[in-house]
N, C-alpha and C positions, 0 to 999 in steps of 0.2 A: 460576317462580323465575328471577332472573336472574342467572346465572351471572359468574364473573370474564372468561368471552371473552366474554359479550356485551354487557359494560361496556367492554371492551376497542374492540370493534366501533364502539359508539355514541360512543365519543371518538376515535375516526381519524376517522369519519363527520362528527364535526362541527365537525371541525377546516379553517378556511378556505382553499381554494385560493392561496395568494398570488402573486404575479406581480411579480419582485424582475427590474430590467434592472441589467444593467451600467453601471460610470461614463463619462462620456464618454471616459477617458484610458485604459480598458480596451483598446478595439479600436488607436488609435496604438502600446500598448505590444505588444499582441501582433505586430500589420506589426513593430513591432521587433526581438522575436526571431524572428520568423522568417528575415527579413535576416540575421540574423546567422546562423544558423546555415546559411542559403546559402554563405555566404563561406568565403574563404579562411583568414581567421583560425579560424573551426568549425572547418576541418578541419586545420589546425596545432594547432589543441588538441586533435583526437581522435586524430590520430599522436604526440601527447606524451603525455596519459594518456585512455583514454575514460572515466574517472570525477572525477577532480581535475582542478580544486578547484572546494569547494564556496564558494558556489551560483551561479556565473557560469561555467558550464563548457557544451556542449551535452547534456551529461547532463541538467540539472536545469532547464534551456530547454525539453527535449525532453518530459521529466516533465510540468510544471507544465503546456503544452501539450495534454496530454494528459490533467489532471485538470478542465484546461478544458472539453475534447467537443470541441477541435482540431486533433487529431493529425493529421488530413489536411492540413494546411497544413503541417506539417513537410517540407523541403525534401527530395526521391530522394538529392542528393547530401549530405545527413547522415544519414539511413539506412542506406545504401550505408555509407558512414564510418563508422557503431556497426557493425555488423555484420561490417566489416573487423574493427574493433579486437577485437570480442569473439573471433573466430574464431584475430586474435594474441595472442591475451592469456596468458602465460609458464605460467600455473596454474590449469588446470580442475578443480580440486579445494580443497576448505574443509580447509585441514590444520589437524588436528586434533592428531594427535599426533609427538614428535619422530622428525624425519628429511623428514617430508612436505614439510618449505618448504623447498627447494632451497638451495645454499650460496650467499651473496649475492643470492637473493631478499627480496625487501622485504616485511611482511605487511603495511604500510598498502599499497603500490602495485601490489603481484602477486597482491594477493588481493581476490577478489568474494567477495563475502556472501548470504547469501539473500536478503534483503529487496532489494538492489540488483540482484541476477537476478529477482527477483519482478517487479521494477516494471519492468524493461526489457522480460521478454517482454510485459507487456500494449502497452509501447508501441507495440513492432515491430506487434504485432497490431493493434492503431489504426489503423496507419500503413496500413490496408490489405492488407496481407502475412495468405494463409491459415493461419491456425496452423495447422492439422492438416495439411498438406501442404507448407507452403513453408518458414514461419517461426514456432515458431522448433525446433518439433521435428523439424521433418529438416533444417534446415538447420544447426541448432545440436544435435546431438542429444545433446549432455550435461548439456542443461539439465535435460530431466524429471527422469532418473536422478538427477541432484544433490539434489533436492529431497525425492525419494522416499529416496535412501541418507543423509539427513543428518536426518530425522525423529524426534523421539526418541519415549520409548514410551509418554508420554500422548499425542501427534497432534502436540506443536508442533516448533519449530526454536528454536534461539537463533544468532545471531552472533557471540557470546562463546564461541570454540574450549574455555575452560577450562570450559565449565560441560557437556561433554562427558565431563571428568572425574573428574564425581562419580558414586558408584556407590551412594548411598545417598538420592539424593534425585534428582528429574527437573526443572532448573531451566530449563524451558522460558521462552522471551519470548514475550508478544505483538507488540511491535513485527519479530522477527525470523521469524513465524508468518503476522503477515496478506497482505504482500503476494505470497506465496510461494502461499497459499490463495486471491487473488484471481486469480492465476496462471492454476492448475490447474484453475480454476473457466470456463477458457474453452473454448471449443466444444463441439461435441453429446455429452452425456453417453453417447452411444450410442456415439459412435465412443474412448473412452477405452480406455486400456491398464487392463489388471486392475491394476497399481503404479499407475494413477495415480488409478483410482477406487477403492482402498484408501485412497490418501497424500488425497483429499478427504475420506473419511468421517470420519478418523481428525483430522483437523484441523476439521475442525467439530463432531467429539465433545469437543476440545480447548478450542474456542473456547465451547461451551456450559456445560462444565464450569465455566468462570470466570465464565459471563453475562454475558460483554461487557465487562464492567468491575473485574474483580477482577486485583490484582495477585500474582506468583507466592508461594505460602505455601510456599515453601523459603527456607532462607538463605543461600544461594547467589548465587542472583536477589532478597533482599530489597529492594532500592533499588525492583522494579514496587511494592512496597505503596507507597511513598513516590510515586509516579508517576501510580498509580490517581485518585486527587483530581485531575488535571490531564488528565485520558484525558475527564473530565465534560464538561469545558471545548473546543468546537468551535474547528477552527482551517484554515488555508487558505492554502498548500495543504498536503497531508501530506506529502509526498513517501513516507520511507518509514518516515512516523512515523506513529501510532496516535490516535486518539479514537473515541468509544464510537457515534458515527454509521458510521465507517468499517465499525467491525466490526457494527454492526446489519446493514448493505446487503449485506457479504457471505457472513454466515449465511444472511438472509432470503433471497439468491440463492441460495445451496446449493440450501436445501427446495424452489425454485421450479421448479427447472431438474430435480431429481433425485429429484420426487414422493419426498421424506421429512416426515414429520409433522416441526413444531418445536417442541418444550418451549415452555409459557407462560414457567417461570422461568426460562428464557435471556433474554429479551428484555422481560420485563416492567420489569426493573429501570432496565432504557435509557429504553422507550418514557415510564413516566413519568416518569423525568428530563425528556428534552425538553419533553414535554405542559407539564410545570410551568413550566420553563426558557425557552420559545418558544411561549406560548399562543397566536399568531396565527399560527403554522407554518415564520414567517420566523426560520433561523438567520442571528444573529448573531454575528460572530466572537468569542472569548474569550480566544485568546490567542496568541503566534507561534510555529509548530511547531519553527521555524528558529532562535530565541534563544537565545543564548549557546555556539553552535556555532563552533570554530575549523575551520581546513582546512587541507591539506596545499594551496605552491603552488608553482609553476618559478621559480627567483630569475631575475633579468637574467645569471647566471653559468651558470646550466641548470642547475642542482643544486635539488635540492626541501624544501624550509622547512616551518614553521608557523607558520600565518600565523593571528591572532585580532583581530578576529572575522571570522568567514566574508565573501567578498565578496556584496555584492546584486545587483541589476539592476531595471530599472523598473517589468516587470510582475509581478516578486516583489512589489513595493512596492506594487503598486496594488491589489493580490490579497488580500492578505492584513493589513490595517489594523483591528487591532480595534477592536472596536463596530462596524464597519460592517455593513450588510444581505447576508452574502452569498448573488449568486444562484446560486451553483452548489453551496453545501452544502445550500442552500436547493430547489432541485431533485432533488438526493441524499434528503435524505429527503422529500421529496412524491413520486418513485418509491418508495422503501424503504417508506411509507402505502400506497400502493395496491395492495404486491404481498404486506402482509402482510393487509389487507381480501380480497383473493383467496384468500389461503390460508386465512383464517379463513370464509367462504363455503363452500369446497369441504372443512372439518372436519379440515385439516392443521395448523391452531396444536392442541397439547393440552395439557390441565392435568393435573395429577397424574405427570408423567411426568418 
């Protein structure tokens, strides 16, 4: 009899290798930002804020870089520079409730988020930097503990301090949940803190619970239902937004890394999305992760604005153009194929569970 995994099996199996290159203007824009974030100017922006503004900052240079398979080209001396900055940074803490934001502290400018500490420790780690020993939890060691003390009690995080204070519903976010989970997802599972190999299981029983693609059924957080329809829709790059490829790759990492079986109906509902969505295996972009985002930015008087819409830069643009072929979500899941064909070989995907 042939079961739903081994239908499953014989449609990753015969789905086409594809082999999507970059555009010409891909590699000039990257030499680009990297320049720039050598420079002098990189680092008068990261002694003014290491996060603002979006999207021409060295923050989201350094990102995109690094959703590339880049980050080694990222220059020591803006390294060096993020990790000054974070180490000055006014408020180690996600204040949540009153008193916690200091008197004349700013919450857009003194305050990190999870998913923006989610996505900087993988950078640092990119960049080369030991996470287990150098960077970023000894050298930043508030990072873990941040992640693990601001959890809530289905597995996820939100970035919205008020949704903290509801006591009768748990209005966790996906977008505030994944990169925080792709985080903690790096180095040897062996070598993990008991909080930290708690804070993954509990976030990928999180991310299962929704399959990928459900938005939060509280009404707290009701705007993910509205959001989930567009989470379908591949997009490039994420920074430290959400689509339902993302969260496939770092489920399907969890089970791979930390020998746990994975539910079929966690991932079923993704995989045939795609299958249907991208029959040839090549993702196509669907939409821009970055649309219609304003930003906080320094006027020419140094006082800080809002500014809309967000600034670009060239390899954002070249990146992320929908309809195009792209090759790097396009490589995302043709890894994300293979390593759930492994797990399904070695009897780690399971149905009924």
């Amino acid at each position: 009899m042939v079961t739903a995994l081994d239908d499953l099996h014989r449609k990753l199996t015969e789905l086409p290798e594809p082999h999507v290159l970059p555009g010409t203007a891909v590699e000039s824009a990257i030499a680009g930002s990297v320049d720039y974030l050598g420079s002098d100017a990189a680092i008068r922006s990261l002694e003014a804020d290491v996060y603002w503004p979006k999207w021409d900052s060295p923050w989201w240079h350094m990102l995109l870089l690094h959703e590339l398979g880049e980050a080694h080209r990222i220059p020591d001396r803006a390294v060096t520079g993020m990790v000054e900055g974070l180490h000055a940074f006014p408020l180690k803490i996600f204040p949540i409730w009153p008193g916690e934001l200091p008197p004349g502290a700013s919450p857009q400018r003194d305050v990190l988020c999870h998913c923006a500490l989610g996505s900087m420790v993988q950078i640092l780690a990119a960049c080369g930097r030991d996470v287990d020993r150098e960077l970023p939890w000894r050298e930043l060691p508030w990072i873990e503990p941040w992640f693990v003390r601001y959890q809530m009690a289905d597995g996820g995080l939100n970035c919205d301090e008020t949704a903290y204070h509801q006591k009768h519903e748990c209005p966790s976010s996906m977008v505030g949940t994944i990169a925080p989970f792709e985080a903690m997802l790096l180095g040897r599972p062996r070598d993990w803190t008991a909080d930290r190999a708690a804070f993954v299981a509990r976030a990928a029983g999180f991310l299962i619970e929704r399959r990928l693609m459900l938005g939060s059924p509280t009404v707290h957080n009701a705007e993910e239902r509205h959001n989930q329809a567009a989470w379908l829709k591949p997009c490039f790059p994420r920074f430290y937004l959400y689509d339902v490829l993302r969260g496939l790759a770092a489920l399907v990492r969890w089970a791979d890394i930390t020998d746990q079986r994975l539910p079929l109906r966690a991932i079923s509902g993704v995989i045939d999305h795609v299958l249907a969505t991208f029959p040839d295996g090549v993702i196509r972009l669907q939409r821009l992760s970055y649309d219609g985002v304003g930003t906080w930015t320094q006027s020419p008087a140094g006082d800080w604005v809002r500014h809309s819409p967000a600034f670009r830069f060239p390899l954002l643009e070249v990146t992320s153009a929908v309809g195009q072929a792209s090759p790097y979500a396009t490589r995302q899941w043709s890894a994300t194929r293979q390593t759930i064909l492994r797990l399904l070989d070695h009897e780690r995907v399971v149905a009924g569970e």
